[in-house]
Each structure stands twice: as C-alpha cells, then as structure tokens.
C-alpha positions as a Markdown table, in Angstrom:
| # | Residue | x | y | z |
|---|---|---|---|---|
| 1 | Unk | 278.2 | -9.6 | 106.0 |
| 2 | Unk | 279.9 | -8.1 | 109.2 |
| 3 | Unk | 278.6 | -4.6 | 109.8 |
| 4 | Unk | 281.4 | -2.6 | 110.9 |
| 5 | Unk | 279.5 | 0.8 | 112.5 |
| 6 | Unk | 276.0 | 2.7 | 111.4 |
| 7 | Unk | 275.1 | 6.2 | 111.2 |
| 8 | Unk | 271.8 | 8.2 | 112.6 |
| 9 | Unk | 270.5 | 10.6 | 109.7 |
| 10 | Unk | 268.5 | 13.6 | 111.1 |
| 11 | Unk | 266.1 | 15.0 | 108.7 |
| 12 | Unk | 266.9 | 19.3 | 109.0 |
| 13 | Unk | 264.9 | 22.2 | 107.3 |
| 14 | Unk | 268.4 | 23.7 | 106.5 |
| 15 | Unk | 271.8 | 22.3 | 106.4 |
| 16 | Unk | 273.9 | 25.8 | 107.3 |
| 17 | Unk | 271.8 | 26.3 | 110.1 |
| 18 | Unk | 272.1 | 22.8 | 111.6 |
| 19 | Unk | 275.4 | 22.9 | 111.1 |
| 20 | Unk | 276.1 | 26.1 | 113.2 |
| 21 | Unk | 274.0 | 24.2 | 115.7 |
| 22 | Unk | 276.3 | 21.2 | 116.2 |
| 23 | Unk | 279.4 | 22.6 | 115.8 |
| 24 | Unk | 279.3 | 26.3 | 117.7 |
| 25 | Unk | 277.0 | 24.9 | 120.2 |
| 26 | Unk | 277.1 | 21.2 | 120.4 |
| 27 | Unk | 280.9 | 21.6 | 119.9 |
| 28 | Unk | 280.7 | 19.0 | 116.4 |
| 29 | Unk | 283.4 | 18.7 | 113.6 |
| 30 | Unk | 282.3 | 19.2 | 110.3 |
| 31 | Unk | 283.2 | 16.3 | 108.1 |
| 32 | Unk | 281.4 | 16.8 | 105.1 |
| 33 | Unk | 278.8 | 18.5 | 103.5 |
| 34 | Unk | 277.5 | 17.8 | 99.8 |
| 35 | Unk | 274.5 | 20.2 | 98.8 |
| 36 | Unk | 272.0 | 19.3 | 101.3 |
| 37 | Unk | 273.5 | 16.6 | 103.2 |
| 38 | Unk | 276.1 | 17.0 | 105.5 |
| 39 | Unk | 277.8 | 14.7 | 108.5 |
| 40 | Unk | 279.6 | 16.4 | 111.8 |
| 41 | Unk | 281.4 | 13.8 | 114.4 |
| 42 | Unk | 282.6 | 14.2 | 118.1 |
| 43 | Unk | 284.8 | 11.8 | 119.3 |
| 44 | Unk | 283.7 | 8.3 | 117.8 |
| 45 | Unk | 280.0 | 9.4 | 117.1 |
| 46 | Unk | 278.9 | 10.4 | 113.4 |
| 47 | Unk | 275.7 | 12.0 | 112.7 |
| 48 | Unk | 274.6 | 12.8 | 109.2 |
| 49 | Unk | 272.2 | 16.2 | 108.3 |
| 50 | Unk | 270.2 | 15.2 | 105.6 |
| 51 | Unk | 267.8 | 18.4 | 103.4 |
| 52 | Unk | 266.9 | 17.2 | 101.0 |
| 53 | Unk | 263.1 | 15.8 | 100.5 |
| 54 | Unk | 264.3 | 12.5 | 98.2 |
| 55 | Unk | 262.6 | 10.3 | 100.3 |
| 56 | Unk | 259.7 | 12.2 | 101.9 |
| 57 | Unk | 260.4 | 12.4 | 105.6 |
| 58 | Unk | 259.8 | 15.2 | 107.9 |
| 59 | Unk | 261.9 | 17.2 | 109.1 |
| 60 | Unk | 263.1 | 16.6 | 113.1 |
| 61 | Unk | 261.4 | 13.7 | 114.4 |
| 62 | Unk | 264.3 | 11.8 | 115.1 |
| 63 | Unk | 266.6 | 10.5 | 118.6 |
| 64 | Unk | 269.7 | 9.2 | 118.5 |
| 65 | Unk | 271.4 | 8.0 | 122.4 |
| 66 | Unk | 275.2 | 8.9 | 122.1 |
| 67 | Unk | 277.1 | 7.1 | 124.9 |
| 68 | Unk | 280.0 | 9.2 | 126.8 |
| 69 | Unk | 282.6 | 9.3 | 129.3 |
| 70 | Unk | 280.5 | 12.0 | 131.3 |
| 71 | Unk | 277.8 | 14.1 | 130.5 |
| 72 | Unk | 277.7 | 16.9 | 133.5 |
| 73 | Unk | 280.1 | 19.1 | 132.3 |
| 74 | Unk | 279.4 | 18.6 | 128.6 |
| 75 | Unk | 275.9 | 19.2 | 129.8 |
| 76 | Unk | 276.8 | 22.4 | 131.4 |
| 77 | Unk | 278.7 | 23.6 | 128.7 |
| 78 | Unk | 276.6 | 23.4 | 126.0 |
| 79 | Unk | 273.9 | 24.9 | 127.8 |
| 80 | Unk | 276.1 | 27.8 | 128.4 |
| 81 | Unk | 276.3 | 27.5 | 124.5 |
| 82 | Unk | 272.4 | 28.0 | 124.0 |
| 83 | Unk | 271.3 | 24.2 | 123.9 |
| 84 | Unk | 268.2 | 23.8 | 125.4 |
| 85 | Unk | 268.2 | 21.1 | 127.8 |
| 86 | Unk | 265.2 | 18.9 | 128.4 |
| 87 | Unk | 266.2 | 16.7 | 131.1 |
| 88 | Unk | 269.1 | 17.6 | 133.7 |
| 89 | Unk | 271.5 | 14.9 | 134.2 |
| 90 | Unk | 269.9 | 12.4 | 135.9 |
| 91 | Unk | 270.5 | 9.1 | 137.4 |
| 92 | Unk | 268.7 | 6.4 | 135.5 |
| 93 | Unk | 267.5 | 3.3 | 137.3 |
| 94 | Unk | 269.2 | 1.4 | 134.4 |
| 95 | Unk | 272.5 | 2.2 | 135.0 |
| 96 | Unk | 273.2 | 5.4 | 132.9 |
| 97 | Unk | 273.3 | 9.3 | 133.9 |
| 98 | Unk | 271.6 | 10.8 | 130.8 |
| 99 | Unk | 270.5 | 14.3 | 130.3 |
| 100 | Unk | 268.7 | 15.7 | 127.0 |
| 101 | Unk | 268.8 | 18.1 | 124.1 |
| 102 | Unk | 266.9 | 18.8 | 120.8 |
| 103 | Unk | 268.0 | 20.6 | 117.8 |
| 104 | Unk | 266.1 | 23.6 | 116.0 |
| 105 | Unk | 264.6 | 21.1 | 114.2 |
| 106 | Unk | 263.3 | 19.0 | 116.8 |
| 107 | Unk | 265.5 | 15.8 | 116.7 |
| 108 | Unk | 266.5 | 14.3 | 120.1 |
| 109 | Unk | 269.7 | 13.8 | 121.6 |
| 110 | Unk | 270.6 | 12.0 | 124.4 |
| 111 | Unk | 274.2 | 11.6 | 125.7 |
| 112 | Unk | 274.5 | 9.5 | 128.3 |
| 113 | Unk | 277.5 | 8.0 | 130.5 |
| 114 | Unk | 277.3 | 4.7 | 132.4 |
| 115 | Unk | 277.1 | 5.1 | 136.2 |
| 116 | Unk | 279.8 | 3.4 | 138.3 |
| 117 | Unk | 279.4 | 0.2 | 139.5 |
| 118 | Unk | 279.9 | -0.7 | 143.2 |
C-alpha cells in the first residue's frame, strides 16, 4: 500500500453551523455534505465535519497544522471575518511563522508558513 493523502475529521455539534464557520469566515469551499458529515477544502487542504455520534467521540477536541504560503494576511483577514485568534503570527524557533484559531466547537487550527531561509 502507497498512501496517497489523509484527511483530519473534526468532531462538530452541528454540521450547518460549522459549515458557515469555514466557509463565510475561514473562507472554505464546500465539497460535500451527506446528513451529518460534511468536508470543505482551501487550496490543497481537506477537512471533513463529522455529527454524527457513531463512534462516540466528543465534540471539538481536535488540531489539525495546515501548512501555507503566508499566514499574515490570511490571519488578518479572517479575523476581520470574526475568527478568534489565539496566537498572533509568530516566529517559531523551528522555522515556521504560525498563528492560531479554534472553531465554535473548539477544534484547533493552526496555519502555518515556513520562514525564509538565509
């Protein structure tokens, strides 16, 4: 087996309402929804809304680190949008500038973009 890509599930209360929340403010596409699962993309990255309570796991709780181009002004923007941001962008001593969100369900975002080299 050659795994080709994988996909971060985040366990919502609500699929409508996380879904306003990714696309209007996290600026997401909707790809899919089926009942109560859905998954949104931006760019390259796919995230999956998941309901339902088949397999018993609470709802937020989860992270996810989504690797960018930049992250200031996508920081600025969805801020703007109502995201609330935990950590500014910051320089990280290993090499990334990451800043970080949550969404109404507590799951973790962080998108961060790989500083230059000199």
């Amino acid at each position: 087996m050659l795994p080709t890509t994988s996909t971060t599930v985040f366990q919502v209360a609500d699929i409508p309402t996380a879904l306003v929340f990714y696309r209007d403010v996290l600026g997401f596409t909707e790809d899919f929804r089926y009942d109560n699962y859905a998954g949104v993309y931006l760019g390259k990255c796919e995230l999956h809304l998941c309901a339902h309570d088949t397999w018993k796991r609470p709802v937020g709780g989860g992270a996810v680190v989504i690797i960018a181009d930049e992250v200031d002004d996508y920081c600025a923007t969805i801020q703007q949008r109502g995201a609330p941001i935990l950590l500014e962008p910051t320089d990280e001593p290993y090499g990334l500038r990451d800043f970080v969100t949550r969404d109404p369900d507590g799951n973790i975002l962080t998108f961060s973009a790989p500083l230059p080299t000199s």
